[in-house]
C-alpha positions in Angstrom: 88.4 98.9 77.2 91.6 97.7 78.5 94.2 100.6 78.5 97.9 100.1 78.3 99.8 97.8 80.6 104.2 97.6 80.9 105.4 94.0 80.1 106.7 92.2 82.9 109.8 91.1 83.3 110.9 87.1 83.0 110.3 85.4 86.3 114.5 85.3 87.0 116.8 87.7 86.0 120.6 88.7 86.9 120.8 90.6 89.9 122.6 93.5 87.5 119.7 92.9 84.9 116.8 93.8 87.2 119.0 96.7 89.2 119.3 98.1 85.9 115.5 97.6 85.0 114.2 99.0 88.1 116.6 102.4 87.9 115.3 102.7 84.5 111.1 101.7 85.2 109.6 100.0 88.5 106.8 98.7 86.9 108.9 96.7 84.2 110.7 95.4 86.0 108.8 93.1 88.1 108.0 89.9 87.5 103.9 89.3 86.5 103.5 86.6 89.5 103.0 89.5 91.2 100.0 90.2 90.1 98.6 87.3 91.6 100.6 86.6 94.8 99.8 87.5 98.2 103.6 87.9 99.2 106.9 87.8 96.8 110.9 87.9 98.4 113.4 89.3 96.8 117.0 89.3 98.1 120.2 91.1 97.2 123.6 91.3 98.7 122.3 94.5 100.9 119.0 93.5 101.9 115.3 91.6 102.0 112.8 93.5 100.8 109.3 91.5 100.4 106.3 92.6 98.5 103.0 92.2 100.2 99.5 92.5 98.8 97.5 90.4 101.4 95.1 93.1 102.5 95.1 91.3 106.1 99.3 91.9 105.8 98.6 96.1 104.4 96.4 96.4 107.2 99.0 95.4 110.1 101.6 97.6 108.2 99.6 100.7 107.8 96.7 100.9 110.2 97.0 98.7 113.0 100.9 98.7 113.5 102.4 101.6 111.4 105.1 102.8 114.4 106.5 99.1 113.7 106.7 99.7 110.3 108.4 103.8 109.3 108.8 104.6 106.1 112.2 103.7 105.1 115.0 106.1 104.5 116.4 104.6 101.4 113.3 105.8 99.4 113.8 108.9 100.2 117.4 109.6 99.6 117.0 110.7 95.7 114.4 113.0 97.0 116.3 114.8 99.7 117.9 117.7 98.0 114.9 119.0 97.3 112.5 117.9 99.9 114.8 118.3 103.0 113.2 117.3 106.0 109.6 117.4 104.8 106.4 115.5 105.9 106.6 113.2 102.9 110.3 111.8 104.4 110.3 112.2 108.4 109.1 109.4 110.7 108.7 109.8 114.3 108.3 112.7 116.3 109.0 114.9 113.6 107.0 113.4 111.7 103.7 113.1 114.5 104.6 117.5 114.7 104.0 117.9 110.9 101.0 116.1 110.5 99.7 118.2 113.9 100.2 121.7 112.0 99.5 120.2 108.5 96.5 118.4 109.1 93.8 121.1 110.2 94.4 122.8 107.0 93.0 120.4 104.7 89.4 119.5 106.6 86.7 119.0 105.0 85.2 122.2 105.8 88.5 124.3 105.0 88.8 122.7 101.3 85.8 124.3 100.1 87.7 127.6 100.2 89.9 126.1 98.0 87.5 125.0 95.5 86.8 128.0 93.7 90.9 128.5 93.2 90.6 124.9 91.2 88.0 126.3 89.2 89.5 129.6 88.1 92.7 127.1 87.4 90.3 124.8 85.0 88.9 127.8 83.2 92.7 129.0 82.4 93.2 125.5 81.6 90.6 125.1 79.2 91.0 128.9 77.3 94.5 127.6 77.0 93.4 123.9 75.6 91.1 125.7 73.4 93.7 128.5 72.2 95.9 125.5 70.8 93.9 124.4 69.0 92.5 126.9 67.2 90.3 127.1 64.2 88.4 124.3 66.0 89.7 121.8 63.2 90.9 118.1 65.0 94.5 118.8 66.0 96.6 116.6 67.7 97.9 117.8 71.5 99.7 116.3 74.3 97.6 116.1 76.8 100.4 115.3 79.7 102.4 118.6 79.3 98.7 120.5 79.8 97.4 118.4 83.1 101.2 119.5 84.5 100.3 123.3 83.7 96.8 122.7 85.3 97.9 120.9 88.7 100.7 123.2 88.8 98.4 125.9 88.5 95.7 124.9 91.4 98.6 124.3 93.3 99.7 127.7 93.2 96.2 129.1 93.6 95.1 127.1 96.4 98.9 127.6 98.3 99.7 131.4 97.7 96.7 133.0 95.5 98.8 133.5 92.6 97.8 131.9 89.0 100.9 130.2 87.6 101.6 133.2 85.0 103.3 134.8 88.2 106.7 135.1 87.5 107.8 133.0 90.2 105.6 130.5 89.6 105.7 130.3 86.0 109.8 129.6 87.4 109.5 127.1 89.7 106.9 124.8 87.4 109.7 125.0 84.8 112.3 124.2 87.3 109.8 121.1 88.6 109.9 120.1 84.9 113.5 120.0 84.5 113.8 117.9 88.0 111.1 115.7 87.1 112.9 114.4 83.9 116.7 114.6 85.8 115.4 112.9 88.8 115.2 108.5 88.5 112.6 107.4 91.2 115.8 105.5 93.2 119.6 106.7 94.1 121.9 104.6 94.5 121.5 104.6 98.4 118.4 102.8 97.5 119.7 99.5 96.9 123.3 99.8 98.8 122.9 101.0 102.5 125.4 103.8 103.0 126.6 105.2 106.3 125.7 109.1 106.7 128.9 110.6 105.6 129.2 108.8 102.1 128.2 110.9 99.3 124.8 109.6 97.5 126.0 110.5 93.3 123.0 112.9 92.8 123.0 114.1 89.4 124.5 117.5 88.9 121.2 118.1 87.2 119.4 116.8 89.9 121.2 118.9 92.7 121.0 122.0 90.7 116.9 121.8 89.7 116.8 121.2 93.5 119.1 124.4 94.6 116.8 126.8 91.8 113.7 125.3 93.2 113.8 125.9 96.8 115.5 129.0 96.2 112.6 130.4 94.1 110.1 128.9 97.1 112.2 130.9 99.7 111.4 134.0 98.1 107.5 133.3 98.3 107.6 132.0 101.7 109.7 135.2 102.8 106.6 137.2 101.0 104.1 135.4 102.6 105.7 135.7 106.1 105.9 139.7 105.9 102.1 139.4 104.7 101.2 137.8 107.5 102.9 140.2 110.1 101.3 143.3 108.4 97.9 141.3 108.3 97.8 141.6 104.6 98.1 138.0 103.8 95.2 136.1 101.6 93.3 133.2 103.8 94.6 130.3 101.6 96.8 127.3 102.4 100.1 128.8 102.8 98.6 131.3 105.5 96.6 128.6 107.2 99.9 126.4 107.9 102.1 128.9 108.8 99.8 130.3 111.2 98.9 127.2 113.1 100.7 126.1 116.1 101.0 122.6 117.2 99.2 122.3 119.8 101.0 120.4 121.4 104.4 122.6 121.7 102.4 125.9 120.9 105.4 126.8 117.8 104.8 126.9 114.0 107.0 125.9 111.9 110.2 127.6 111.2 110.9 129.5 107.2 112.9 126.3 107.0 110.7 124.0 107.7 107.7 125.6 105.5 110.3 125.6 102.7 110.0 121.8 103.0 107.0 121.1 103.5 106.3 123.6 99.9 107.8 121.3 98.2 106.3 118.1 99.1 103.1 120.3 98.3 103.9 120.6 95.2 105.7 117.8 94.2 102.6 116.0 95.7 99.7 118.1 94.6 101.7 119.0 91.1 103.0 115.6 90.1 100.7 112.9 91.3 97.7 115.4 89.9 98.7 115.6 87.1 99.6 112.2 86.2 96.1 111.5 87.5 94.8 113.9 85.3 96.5 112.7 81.8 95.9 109.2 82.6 91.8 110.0 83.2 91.6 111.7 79.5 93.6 109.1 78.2 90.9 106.8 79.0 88.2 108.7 78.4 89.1 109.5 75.0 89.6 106.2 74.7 86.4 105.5 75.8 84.0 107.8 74.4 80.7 106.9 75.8 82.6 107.6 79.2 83.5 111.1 77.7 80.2 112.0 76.4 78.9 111.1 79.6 80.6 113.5 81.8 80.5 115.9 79.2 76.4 115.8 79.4 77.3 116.1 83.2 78.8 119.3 83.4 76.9 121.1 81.3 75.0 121.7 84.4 78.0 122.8 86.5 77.6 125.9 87.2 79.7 126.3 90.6 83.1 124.8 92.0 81.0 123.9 95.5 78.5 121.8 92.9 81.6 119.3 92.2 79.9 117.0 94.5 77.5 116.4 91.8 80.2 115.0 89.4 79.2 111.7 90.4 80.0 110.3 86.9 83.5 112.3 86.6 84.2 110.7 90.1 83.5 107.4 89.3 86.4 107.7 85.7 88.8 109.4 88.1 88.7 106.8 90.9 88.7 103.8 88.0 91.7 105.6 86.5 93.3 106.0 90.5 93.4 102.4 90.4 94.6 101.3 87.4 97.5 103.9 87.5 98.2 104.8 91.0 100.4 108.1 90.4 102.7 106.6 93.2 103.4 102.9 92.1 104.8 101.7 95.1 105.7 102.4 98.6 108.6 101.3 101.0 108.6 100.9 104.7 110.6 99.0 107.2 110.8 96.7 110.0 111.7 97.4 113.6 112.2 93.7 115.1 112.0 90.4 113.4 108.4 89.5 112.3 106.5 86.6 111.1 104.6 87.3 107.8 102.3 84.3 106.2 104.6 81.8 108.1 107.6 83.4 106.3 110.6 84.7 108.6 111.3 88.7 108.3 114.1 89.8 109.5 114.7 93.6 111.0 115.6 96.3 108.5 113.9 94.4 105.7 112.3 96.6 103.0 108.8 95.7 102.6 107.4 97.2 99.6 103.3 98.0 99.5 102.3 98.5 95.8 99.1 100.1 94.7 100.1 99.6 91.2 99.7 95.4 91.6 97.3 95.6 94.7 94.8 97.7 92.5 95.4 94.9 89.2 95.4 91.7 91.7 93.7 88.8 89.8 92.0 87.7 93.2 90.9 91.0 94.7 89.5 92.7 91.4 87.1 91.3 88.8 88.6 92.1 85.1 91.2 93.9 86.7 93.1 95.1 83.8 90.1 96.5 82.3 88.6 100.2 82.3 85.1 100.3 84.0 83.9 103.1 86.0 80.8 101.6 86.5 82.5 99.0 88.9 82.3 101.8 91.2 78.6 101.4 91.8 78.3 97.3 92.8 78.7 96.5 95.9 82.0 93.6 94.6 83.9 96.5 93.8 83.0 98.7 97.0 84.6 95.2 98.7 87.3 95.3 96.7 88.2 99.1 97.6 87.9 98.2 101.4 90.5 95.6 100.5 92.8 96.3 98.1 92.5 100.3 97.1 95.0 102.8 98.4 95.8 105.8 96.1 96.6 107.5 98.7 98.1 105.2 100.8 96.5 104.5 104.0 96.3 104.7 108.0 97.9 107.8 109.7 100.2 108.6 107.2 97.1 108.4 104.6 97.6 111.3 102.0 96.4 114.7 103.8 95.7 116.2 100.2 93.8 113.3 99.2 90.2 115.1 99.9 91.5 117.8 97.8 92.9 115.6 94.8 89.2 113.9 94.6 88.1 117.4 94.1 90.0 118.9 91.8 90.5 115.8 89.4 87.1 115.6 88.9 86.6 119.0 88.4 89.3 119.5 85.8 88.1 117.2 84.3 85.0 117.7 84.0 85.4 121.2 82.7 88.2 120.3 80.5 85.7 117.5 78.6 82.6 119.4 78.6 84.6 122.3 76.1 86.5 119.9 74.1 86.1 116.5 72.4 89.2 113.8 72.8 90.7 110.5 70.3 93.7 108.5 71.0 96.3 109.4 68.4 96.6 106.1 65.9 100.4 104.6 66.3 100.7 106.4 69.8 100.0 104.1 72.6 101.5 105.7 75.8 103.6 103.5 77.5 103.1 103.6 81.3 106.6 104.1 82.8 107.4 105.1 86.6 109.6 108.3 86.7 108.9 110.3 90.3 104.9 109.4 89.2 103.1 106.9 86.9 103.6 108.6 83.4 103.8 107.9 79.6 107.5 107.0 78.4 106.6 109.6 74.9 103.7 111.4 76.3 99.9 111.4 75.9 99.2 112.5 72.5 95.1 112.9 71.8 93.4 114.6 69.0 91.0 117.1 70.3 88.4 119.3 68.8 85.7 121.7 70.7 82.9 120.1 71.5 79.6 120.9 70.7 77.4 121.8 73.8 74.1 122.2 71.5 73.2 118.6 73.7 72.9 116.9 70.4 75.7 113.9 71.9 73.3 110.9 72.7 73.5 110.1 76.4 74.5 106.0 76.1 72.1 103.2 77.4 75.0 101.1 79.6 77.9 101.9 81.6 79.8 102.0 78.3 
């Protein structure tokens, strides 16, 4: 099955042209040699920025030299006003402090307290599915708006122990909503390097989601600081970080500062979820031996600690990770002049690491376009993934949740699939468009039906 793909762009465009394509989509706007090259240049009046996908290149960047290369500020400056000062945006010392207080709370051994949180979300998420539609006649749903509710909802679980029907909560998913769709993935500071004083045009829109958002995370952070002092507060994620010190200074981080680093958490664990989680059903019901497959899977599952089991799940949710990496592309920058493939860098250039064309590279991936999960079990693609896979980016500043998100997608969906039966929607091809996250320009509509668990599916005799 080969799942929906953007068009490229032509090869050379106006410098307006492709400004004006890559506000309005990333992924269109790039030209389809990219898919095949190890390194591309681009230049504008304000800067370089160079793509690379030589996995040698990636590794120097993230692993072996990532103090040479921060993440760059432009990137960051349409996400500001509501992340602040958070992990996600700092480099540096700041940055090395986070990760110190941060870190300890997603081990290994600490994320099995948070599993049976996911699973109380998937069950809500599920009665709800279920509750739409109805009768148990075929109706049509879109699937993108429900995998938002469910992310937002283990989010809140996991973070503060409240389900997302919480007043609060219910408020600051809707206000997440309404920045998600006010919010382009670049301001204007992106492209034109802007000393600190000049203002950087956010959207009214924009600046007010932002203002509701944090306010409403405050108050729970205010909540869960009085919990703690009177010992009353829950042992979940939120307690965990604002109770560890770094060890290094012996402080914790200021209401401030948790504030901050809230919203990254959710803006992380809500958005890039749940674009996970559309994009897997999407293929699934697309490709319905897949389904029926970890369907038959589940009906075993019993317990959120047995999600180590969903081997099958795993497999569809990693195969989807790479074909549509929630977060297309990443930015960071050089120190000092540098030498790339024989090619002259010069300092400040942008150089722009892209899951999105590093996971589709004609060289690095066989049938790259296509949608096999059962890649996942030869040892080319297990080659491939040491090369030329990074989801979650990579190195130190590798994705701290990323242990949790490969629980709870396959668990979601997994429990989602097992109670309900998925079809594309005839006429309704999502289009694959980058907003904050990889999502569909209209949605992902899917007809859905309950499924019946009387084991009377037949198991199929291939990887589909």
């Amino acid at each position: 099955m080969i799942p929906p793909k953007p068009k490229s762009r032509p090869d050379r465009v106006s410098l307006w042209r492709y400004l004006r394509l890559f506000r309005r989509d990333i992924l269109s706007a790039q030209p389809e040699r990219l898919y095949s090259a190890w390194m591309a240049e681009f230049r504008t009046p304000f800067f370089r920025s160079y793509l690379a996908n030589d996995p040698a290149l990636i590794r120097t960047i993230l692993n072996d030299r990532p103090r040479d290369f921060p993440k760059s500020d432009r990137i960051g400056e349409g996400l500001r006003p509501l992340l602040g000062q958070s992990v996600f945006l700092t480099n540096g010392p700041v940055w090395d402090r986070q990760r110190r207080i941060i870190d300890p709370a997603f081990e290994r051994g600490r994320l099995t307290q948070s599993l049976p949180a996911m699973w109380e979300a998937g069950e809500a998420m599920v009665t709800r599915v279920l509750a739409q539609i109805g009768d148990g006649t075929e109706v049509e749903i879109e699937i993108e708006e429900i995998a938002s509710h469910a992310a937002a909802d283990v989010i809140f679980r996991t973070l503060f122990s409240i389900p997302i029907e919480d007043a609060t909560a219910s408020e600051v998913f809707h206000e997440f909503r309404a920045y998600q769709r006010s919010q382009p993935i670049l301001n204007l500071a992106a492209f034109v390097p802007l000393p600190g004083w000049f203002p950087r045009f956010h959207r009214p829109a924009t600046k007010q989601a932002a203002k509701r958002i944090r306010a409403l995370i405050t108050q729970l952070v205010d909540q869960r600081r009085d919990a703690i002092e009177q010992g009353t507060a829950p042992d979940d994620l939120a307690t965990r970080i604002m109770t560890t010190p770094d060890p290094e200074t012996g402080t914790c981080f200021s209401a401030n500062e948790m504030v901050d680093q809230v919203a990254i958490f959710f803006l992380a664990g809500h958005e890039t979820s749940a674009s996970a989680l559309a994009w897997s059903l999407y293929c699934c019901a697309a490709s319905p031996d897949w389904q029926t497959r970890i369907a038959q899977e589940a009906e075993v599952l019993t317990d959120p600690r047995e999600v180590k089991r969903l081997t099958t799940s795993r497999d569809v949710f990693r195969e989807t990770l790479r074909l549509y990496p929630p977060v297309p592309m990443m930015v960071r920058e050089t120190t000092k002049a540098e030498t790339f493939r024989k090619r002259a860098i010069p300092k400040a250039a942008q150089l722009v690491l892209s899951p999105w064309h590093l996971h589709r590279h004609t060289r690095l991936w066989h049938d790259p376009d296509a949608f096999d999960p059962a890649r996942w079990q030869t040892d080319a693609a297990r080659q491939s993934a040491r090369d030329a896979y990074m989801p979650f980016s990579a190195g130190p500043r590798v994705c701290p949740g990323a242990g949790f998100a490969m629980a709870e997608g396959p668990l979601l969906l997994s429990l989602l699939l097992r109670a309900v039966t998925a079809t594309p929607v005839h006429g309704k091809t999502p289009e694959p468009v980058a907003h904050l996250t990889v999502r569909a320009r209209d949605g992902i509509w899917l007809h859905a039906r309950p499924r019946r668990r009387s084991g009377t599916d037949a198991l199929p005799s291939n990887g589909g």
